[in-house]
FIGUNU-931235 format. One record per atom (N, C-alpha, C): residue in one letter; y, x, z. Coordinates in steps of 0.2 Angstrom, whole numbers, plus 5000, padded with zeros to 4 digits. Example, Ala and Ser with C-alpha at 12.3 -4.5 7.8 and 13.67 -1.06 7.14 Angstrom:
! FIGUNU-931235
A497250665039;A497850625039;A498450665039;S498950645035;S499550685036;S500050645039;
***
This chain:
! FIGUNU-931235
X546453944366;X546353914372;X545753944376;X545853954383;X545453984387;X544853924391;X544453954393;X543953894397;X543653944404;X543853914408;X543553944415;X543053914417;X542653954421;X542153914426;X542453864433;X541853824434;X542153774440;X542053814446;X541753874446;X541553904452;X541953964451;X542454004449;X543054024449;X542954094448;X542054114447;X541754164447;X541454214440;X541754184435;X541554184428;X542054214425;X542154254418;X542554264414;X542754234410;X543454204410;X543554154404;X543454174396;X543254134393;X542754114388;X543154104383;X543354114376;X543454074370;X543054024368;X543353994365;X542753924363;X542253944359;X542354004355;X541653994349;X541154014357;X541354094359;X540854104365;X540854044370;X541053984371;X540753934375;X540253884375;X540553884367;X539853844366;X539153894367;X539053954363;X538653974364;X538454004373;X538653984375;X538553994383;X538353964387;X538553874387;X538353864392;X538653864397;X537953874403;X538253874409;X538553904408;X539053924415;X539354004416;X538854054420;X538954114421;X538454154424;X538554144433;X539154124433;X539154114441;X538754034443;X538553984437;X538253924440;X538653874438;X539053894436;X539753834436;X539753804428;X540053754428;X540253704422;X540953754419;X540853754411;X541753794409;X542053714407;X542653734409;X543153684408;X543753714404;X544253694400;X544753704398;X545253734403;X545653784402;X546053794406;X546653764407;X546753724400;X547153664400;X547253634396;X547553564396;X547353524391;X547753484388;X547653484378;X548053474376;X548253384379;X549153364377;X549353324379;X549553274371;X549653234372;X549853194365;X550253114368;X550853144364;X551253054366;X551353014362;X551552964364;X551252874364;X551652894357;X552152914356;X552152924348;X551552954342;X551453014342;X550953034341;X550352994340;X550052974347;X549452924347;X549552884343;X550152844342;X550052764340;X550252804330;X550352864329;X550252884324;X549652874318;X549152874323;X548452894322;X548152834319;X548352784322;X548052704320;X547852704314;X547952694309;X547652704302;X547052764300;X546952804304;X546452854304;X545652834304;X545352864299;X544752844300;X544152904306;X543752864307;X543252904313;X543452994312;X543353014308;X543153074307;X543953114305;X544253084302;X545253104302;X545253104311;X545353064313;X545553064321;X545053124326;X544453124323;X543953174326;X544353224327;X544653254319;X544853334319;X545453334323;X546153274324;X546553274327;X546853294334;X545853264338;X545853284345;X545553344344;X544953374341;X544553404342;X544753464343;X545553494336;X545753564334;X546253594339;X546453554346;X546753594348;X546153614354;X545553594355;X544953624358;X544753694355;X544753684347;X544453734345;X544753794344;X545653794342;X546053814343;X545853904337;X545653864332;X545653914327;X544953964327;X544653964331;X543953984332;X543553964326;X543853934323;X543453884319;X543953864313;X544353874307;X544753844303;X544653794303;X545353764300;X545453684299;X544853654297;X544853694291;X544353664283;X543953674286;X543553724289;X542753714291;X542853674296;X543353654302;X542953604306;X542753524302;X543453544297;X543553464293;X542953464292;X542453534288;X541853514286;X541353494290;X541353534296;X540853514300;X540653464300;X541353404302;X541653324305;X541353294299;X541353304295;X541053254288;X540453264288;X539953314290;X539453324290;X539053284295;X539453284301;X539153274307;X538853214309;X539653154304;X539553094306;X539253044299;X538953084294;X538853064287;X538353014287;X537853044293;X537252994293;X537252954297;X537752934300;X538052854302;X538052794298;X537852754302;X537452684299;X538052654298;X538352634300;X539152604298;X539452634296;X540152604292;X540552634288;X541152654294;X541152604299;X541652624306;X541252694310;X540852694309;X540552744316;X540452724322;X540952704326;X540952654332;X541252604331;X540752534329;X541252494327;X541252444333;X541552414336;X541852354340;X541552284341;X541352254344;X541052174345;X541452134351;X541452094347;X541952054354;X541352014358;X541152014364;X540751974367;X541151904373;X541551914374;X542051884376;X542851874377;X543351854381;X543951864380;X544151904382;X544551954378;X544452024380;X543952074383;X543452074382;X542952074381;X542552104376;X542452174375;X542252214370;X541652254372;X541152254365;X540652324365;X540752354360;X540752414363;X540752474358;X540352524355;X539952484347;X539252524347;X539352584345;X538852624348;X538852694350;X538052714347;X537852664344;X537152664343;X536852664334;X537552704332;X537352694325;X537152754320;X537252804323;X536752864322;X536152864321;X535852924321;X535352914316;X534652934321;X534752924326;X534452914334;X534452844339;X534752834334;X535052744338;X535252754345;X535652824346;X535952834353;X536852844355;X537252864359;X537852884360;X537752964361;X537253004361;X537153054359;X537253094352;X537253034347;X537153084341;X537853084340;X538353084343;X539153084342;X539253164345;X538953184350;X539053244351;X538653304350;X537953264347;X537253314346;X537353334336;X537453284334;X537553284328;X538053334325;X538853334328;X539253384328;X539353454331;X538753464336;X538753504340;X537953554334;X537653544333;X537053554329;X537453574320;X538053544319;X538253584314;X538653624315;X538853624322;X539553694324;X538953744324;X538553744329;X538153794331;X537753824323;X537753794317;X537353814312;X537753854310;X538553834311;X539153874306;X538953944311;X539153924317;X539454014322;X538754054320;X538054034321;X537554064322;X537654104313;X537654074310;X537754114303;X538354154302;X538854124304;X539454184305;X539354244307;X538854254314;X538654294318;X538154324315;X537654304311;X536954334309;X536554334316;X536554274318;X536354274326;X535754214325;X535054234330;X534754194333;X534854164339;X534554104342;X534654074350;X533854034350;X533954024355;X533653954358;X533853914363;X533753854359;X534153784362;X533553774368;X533853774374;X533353724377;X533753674382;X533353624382;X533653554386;X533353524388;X533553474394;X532953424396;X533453364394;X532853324395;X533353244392;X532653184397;X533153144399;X533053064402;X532753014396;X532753054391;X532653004385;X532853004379;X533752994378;X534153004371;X534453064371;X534653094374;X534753184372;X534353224367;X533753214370;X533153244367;X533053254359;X532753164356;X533153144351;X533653184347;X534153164349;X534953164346;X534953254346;X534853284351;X534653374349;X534453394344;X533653344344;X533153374340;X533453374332;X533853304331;X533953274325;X534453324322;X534953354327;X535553394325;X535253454324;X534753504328;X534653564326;X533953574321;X533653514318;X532953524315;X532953574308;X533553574307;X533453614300;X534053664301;X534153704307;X534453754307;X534053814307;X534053864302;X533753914303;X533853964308;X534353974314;X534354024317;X534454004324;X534053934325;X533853904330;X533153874332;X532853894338;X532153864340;X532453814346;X532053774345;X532353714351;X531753694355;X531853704361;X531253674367;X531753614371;X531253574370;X531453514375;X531353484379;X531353474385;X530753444390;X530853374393;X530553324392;X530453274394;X530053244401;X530153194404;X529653194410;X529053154408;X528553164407;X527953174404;X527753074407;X527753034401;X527552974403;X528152924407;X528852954406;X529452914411;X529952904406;X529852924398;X530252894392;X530052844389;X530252794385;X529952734382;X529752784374;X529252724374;X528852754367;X529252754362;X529752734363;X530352724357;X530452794357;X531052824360;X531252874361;X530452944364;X530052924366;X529652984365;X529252994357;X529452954353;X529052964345;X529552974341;X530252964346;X530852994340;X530953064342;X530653094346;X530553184346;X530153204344;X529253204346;X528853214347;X528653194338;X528853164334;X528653164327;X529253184322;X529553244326;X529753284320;X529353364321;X529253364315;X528653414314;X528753484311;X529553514313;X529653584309;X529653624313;X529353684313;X529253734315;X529453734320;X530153764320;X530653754326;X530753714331;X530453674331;X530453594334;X529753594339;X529853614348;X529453604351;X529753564359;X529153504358;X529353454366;X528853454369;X529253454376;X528653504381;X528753434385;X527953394387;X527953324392;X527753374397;X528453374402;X528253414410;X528053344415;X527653384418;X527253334424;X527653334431;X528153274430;X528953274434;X529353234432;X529753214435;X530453184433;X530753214430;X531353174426;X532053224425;X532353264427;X532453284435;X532753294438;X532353374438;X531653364438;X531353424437;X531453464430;X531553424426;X531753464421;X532253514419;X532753464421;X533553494423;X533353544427;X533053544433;X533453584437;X532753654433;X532353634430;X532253704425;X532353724422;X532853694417;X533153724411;X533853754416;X534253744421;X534553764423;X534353844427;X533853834429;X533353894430;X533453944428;X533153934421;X532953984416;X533754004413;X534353944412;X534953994411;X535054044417;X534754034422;X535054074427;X534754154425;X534254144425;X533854204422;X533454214417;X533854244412;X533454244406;X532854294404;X532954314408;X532254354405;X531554374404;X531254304400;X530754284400;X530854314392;X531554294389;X531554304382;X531754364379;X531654384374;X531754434370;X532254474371;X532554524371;X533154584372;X533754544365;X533454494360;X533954474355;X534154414353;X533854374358;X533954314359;X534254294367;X534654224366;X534754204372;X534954124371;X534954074375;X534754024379;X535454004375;X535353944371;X536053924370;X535853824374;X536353804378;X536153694382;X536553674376;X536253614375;X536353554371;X536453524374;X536253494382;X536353444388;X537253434387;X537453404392;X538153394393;X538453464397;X538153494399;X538553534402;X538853604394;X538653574390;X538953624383;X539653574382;X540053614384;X540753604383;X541053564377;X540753564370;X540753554365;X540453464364;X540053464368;X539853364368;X540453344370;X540653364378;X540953334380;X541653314376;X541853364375;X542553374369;X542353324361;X541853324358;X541753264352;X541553194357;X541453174363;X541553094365;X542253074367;X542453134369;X543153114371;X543453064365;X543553084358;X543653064352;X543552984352;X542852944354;X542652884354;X543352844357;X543252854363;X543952814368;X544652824365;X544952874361;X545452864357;X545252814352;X544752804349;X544652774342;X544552694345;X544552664350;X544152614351;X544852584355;X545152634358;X545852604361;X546352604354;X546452634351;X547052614344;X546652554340;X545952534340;X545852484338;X546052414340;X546452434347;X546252374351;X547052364353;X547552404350;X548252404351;X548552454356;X548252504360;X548352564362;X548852614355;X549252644358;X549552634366;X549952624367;X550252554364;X550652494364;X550552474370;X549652444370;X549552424378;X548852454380;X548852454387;X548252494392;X547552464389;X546952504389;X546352474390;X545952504394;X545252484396;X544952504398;X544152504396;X543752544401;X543352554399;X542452554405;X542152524403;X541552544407;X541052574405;X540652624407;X540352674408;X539952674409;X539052644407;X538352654411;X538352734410;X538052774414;X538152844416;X537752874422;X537152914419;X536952944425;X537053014426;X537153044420;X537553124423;X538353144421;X538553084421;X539453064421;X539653114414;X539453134410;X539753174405;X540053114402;X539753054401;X540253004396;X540852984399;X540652964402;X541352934407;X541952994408;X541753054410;X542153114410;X542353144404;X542453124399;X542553124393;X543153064393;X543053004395;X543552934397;X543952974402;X543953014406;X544353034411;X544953084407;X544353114403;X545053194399;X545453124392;X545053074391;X545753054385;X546253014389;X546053004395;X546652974401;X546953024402;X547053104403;X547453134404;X547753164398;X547353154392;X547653184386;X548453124387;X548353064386;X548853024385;X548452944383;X547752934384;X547752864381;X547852824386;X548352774387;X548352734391;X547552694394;X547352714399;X546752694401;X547052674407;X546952594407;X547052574415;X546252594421;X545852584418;X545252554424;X544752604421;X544352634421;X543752664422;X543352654426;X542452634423;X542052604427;X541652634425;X541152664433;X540552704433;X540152654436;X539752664430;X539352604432;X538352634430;X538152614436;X537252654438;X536752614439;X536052614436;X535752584439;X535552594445;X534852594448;X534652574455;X534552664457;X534752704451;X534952784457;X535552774455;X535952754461;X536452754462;X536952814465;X536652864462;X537052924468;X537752934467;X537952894459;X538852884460;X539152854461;X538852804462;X538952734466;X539152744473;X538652774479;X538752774483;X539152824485;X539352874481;X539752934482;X540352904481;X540752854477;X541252824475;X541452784484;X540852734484;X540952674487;X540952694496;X540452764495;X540352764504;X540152844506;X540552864501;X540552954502;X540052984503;X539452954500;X538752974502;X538453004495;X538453074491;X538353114489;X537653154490;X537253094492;X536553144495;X535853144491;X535453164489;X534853134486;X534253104488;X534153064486;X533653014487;X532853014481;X532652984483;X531852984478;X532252924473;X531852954465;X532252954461;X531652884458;X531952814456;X531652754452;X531652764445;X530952734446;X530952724438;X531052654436;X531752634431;X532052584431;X531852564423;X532152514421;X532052474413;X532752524412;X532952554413;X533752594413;X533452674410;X532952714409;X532652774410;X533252804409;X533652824403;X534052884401;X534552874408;X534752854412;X534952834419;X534752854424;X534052874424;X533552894428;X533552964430;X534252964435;X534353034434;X534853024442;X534653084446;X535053104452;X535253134453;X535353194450;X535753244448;X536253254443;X536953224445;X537353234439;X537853294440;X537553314434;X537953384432;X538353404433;X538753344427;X539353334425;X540053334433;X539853284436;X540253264441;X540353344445;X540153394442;X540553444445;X541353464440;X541153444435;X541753464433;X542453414434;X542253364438;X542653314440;X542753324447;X542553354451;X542553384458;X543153434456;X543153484451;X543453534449;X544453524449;X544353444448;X544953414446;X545153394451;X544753354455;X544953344463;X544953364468;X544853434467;X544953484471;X545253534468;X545553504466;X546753564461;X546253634459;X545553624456;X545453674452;X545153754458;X545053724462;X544753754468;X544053774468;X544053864462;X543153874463;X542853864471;X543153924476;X542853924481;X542553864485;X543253824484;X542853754487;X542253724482;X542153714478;X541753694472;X541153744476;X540953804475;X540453834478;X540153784483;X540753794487;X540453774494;X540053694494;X540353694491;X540053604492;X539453604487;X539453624482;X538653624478;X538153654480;X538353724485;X537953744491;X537653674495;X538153634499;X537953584503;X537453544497;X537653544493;X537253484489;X536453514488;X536753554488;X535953594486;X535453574492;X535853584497;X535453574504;X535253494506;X535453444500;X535253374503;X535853344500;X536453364505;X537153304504;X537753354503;X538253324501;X539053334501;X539353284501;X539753304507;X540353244506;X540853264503;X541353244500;X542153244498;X542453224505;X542953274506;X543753264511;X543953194508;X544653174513;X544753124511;X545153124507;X545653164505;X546153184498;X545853174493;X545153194492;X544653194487;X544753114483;X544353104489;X543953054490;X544353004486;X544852994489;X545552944488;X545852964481;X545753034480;X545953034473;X545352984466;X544752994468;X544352984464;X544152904465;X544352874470;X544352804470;X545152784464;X545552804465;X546152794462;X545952814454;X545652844451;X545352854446;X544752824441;X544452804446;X543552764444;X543552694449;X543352644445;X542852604450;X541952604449;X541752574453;X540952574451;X540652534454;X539952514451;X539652484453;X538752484452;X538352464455;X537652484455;X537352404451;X536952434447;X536552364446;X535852344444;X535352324447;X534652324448;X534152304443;X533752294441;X533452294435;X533252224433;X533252174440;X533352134440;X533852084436;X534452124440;X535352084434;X535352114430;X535052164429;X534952194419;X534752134414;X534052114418;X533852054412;X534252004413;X534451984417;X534951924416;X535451914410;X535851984412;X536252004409;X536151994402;X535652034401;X535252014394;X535251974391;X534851904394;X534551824392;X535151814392;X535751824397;X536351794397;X536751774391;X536851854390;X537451874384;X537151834376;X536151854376;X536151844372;X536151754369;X535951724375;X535951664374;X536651624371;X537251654375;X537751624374;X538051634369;X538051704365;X538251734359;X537751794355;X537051794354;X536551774352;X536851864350;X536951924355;X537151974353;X536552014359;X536152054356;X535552064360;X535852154365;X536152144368;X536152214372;X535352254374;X535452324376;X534752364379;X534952354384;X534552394390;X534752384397;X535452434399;X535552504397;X535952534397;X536852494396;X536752444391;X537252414390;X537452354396;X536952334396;X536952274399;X537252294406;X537052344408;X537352374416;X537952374413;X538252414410;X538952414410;X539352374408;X538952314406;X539352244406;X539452244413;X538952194416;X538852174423;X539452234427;X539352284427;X540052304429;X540252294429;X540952314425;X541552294422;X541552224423;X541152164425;X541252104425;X541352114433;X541052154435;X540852134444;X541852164448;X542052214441;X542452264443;X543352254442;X543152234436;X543552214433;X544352194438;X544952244437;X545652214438;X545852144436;X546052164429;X546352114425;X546352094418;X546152034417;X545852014412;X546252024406;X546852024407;X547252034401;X547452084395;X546952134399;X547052204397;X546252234392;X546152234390;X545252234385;X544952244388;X544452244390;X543752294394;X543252294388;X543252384385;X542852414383;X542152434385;X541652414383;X541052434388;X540652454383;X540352514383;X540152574379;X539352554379;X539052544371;X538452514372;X538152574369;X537752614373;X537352674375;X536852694369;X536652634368;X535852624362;X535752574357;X535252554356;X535152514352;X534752474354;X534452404357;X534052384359;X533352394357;X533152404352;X532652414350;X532152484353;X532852524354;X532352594362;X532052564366;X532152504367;X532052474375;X531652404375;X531052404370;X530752354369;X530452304377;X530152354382;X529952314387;X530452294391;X531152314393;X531852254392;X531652204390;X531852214383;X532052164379;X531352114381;X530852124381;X530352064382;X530552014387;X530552074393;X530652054400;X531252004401;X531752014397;X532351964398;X532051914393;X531551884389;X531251844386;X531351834380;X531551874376;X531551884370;X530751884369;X530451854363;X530051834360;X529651884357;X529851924353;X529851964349;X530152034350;X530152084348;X530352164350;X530952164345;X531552194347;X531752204342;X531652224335;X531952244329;X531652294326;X532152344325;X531552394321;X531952464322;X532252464317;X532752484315;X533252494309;X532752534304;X532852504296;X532552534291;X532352604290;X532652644293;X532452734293;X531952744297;X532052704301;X531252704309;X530952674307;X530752624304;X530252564301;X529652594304;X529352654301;X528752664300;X528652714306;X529052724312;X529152774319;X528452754320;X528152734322;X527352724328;X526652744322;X526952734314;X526352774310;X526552874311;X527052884311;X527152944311;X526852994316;X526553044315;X526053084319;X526553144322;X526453134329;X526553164336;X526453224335;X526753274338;X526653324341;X527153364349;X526753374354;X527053404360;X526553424365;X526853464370;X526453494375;X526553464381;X525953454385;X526253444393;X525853484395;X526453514398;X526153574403;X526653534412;X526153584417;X526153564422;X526953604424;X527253574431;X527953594435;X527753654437;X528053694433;X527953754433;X528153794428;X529053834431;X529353854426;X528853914424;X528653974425;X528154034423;X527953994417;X527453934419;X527053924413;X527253904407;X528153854410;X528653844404;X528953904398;X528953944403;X529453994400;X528854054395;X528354034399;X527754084394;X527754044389;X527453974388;X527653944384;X527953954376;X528553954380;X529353964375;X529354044371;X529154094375;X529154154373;X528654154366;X528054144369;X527554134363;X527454094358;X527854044357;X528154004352;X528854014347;X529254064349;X529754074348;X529554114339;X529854104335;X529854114328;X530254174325;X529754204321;X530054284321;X530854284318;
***
C-alpha cells in the first residue's frame, strides 16, 4: 500500500517510511492511497475476537507486509499489555442506548495510549531493523504528551522532546511527563499556547536543520499516519459489541484536532455501519462553527476545564478536506494558504458533503459541569470534562434513539480534578494505584520562551550520543 500526500506535492511513501516521516515535505498530511474495505460478513466474523486479534485484522492490510504477521502480532500484544482491563475499551451503559466507551485504561489514563503505546513499539521495531537514530518531537494540549512519553521512554534509538504550554495543562497530566526521568526524555514548558507549540514543532519538520547530518524528526502527534490507523480499530470493537453490523451505531467524538473522529470517519468507509458521527467542541469551537456556519477562521484561543481541546488549529481536518475535495492537492493547498491568512471557506459541495457525514455541536464549561453533577448523580458514574461534552452532544444531536450512541470517554476523571470539584464532587477523584504516589515523584522540564531558535538550540544540545 501506497500513502500520498494531501497537498499532491510529495512522493508516495511505504508505510515503514511513513511512519518514520511524518509530515510530507510539501506540508501535507500522508493519507492511504486507498482503503482497505471489509464486508458485513467478514466484520460480523470478527465478534468473538479479542482487542488485540481484531487490532492485527484492520491494522495488516495498512501495514501490508512492511512489517510480518508475527512481528506486528508481536508489537499488538506488547502495545496493549499494560492495559488496565482485561477488555482494553470496555463499555458502560449510562442510559437507553446509551453508551461509554472507556478509552482511559492505559497506562496514562488517556485515549492516546491506544495509538502512543503501539506506535512507540513499531518505531522501536523499524528503528533497530534500520540501525537508525530519530527524534520524536511533539506538542501536546495535555494527553499526547504523556501517552508519547510512556510509549518511547525505554527506546534506545530514540530522544523525545515535548512541548507543552507552560502552566495551560492540569497538574495531573503535567506530572505524568515531567517525572519521567530517563535520559531520553526531555519537556520543554513554552511560554504560549498549544497552538504555539504545534505550529513549532510543524516548523522545525519544515526545516530540519538545526539537527545533526544523522538524525531526523520523526511526530508522534496525529498527523503520524500510524495513530490514526490503531484508533480506527476502537469503533470496530465497540460496534460488534454492540450488535454491528447486524445493526448501525453511532458515535460522538469530543475532538479538538479531529484525528479521533477521523479515524470514526475511515472505519465508516472501511465498512462499519456507522449511522451518525458527532464532533463535538468546547468553547473553541472552530469545527463547530466550520460545520454549522462555514466559518473556518481563527479566533483567541480559551482556556476551558476541557485543556486537551484547547486547541484552534486542527490538523487533522485537513485530511478530511482531502476527501471532500475528490482528493484535490492543488485545491488543498489553496485553501490552507487561505487558512493561514485568517479563514477558509469550503464551496458548497463540500460543505453539503461534510454536513451529510458529521454533526456537531459546541458546549461551554458551564454544561460541562452539569453534565457531570447530572450523569453522576443519577447513575453515580463520574465522567471528566472531555467526556461529558461528548455526552451533551450526542444528547443535543442525536437522530434516533433506537440505534446506540457510543460516546468516547477521552480520560479518566481523575486528570481533571478541578472539574470534577467544580461539578461538586466533594473529594478529587483518585488516581488509579500505578499513579498513587504522582505528586511525590520529582519533576524535571524546561521552560523556555516562544522562540523556535532557542527551542531548537535546545534540542541540539541535549540530544544523546
Amino acid at each position: 500500500m501506497k500513502y500520498i500526500s494531501t497537498r499532491g506535492q510529495a512522493p508516495a511513501l511505504n508505510f515503514e517510511d511513513v511512519v518514520l516521516t511524518g509530515l510530507a515535505p510539501d506540508g501535507g498530511l500522508y493519507v492511504p492511497e486507498t482503503l482497505p474495505e471489509f464486508s458485513r460478513e467478514e466484520i460480523a466474523s470478527w465478534s468473538e475476537l479479542s482487542y488485540q486479534e481484531l487490532a492485527f485484522k484492520i491494522m495488516a492490510p495498512f501495514v501490508d507486509g512492511a512489517v510480518s504477521d508475527d512481528e506486528l502480532k508481536q508489537i499488538i500484544a506488547e502495545a496493549y499489555s499494560t492495559f488496565r482491563h482485561q477488555a482494553v475499551a470496555p463499555l458502560v451503559q449510562t442510559d437507553h442506548n446509551e453508551w461509554i466507551l472507556e478509552l482511559f485504561q492505559g497506562p496514562t489514563l488517556a485515549f492516546k495510549d491506544f495509538a502512543l503505546q503501539f506506535l512507540g513499539h513499531l518505531l522501536d521495531h523499524l528503528l533497530k531493523k534500520r540501525q537508525q537514530k530519530v527524534v520524536v518531537m511533539g506538542a501536546t494540549s495535555g494527553d499526547t504528551g504523556s501517552a508519547a512519553i510512556e510509549g518511547c521512554r525505554r527506546c534506545d534509538n530514540i530522544d523525545i522532546y515535548i512541548l507543552h504550554p507552560h502552566n495551560r495543562v492540569s497538574d495531573v497530566q503535567r506530572k505524568q511527563m515531567t517525572t519521567v526521568l530517563e535520559d531520553n526524555v526531555h519537556n520543554i514548558a513554552l511560554e504560549g499556547n498549544f497552538d504555539d507549540c504545534q505550529n513549532m514543532v510543524k516548523a522545525s519538520f519544515g526545516d530540519q536543520s538545526f539537527l545533526p547530518e544523522d538524525r531526523q524528526l520523526v511526530a508522534v502527534n496525529s498527523i503520524n499516519w500510524a495513530r490514526i490507523m490503531a484508533q480506527i480499530v476502537y469503533y470496530f470493537y465497540a460496534g460488534l459489541a454492540l450488535g454491528a453490523p447486524a445493526r448501525p451505531v453511532s458515535f460522538s467524538v469530543p475532538t479538538g484536532n479531529f484525528g479521533d473522529i477521523f479515524a470514526g470517519y475511515l472505519a465508516k468507509r472501511m465498512g462499519l455501519p456507522i449511522d451518525q458521527l458527532v464532533i463535538a467542541t468546547n468553547s473553541n469551537d472552530i469545527l463547530h462553527r466550520c460545520l454549522s456556519g462555514n466559518d473556518h477562521s481563527k479566533s483567541e484561543l480559551k482556556h476551558t476545564l476541557s485543556p486537551s481541546m484547547d486547541i484552534m488549529v486542527s490538523s487533522n481536518f485537513e485530511r478530511m478536506l482531502f476527501d471532500l475535495y475528490d482528493r484535490d492537492g492543488d485545491k488543498i493547498r489553496g485553501l490552507m494558504e487561505d487558512f493561514k491568512s485568517g479563514a477558509m471557506h469550503l464551496d458548497e459541495k463540500a460543505l453539503e458533503r461534510a454536513r451529510e457525514l458529521f454533526s456537531s455541536h459546541k458546549v461551554d464549561d458551564d454544561v460541562t459541569l452539569e453534565v457531570i453533577r447530572e450523569v453522576f448523580d443519577r447513575c453515580e458514574y463520574l465522567l471528566d470534562p472531555h467526556t461529558a461534552i461528548g455526552l451533551e452532544a450526542a444528547r443535543q444531536t442525536r437522530r434516533r434513539k433506537d440505534i446506540p450512541m457510543i460516546c468516547l470517554a477521552t480520560a479518566h476523571p481523575a486528570k481533571f480534578p478541578e472539574a470534577v470539584r467544580k461539578a461538586g464532587q466533594g473529594t478529587d477523584p483518585e488516581l488509579p494505584h500505578h499513579m498513587a504516589d504522582l505528586f511525590q515523584r520529582e519533576e524535571r522540564f524546561e521552560v523556555l520562551p516562544k522562540e523556535i531558535e532557542t527551542v531548537q538550540k535546545y534540542i541540539a544540545k541535549n540530544l544523546r550520543a
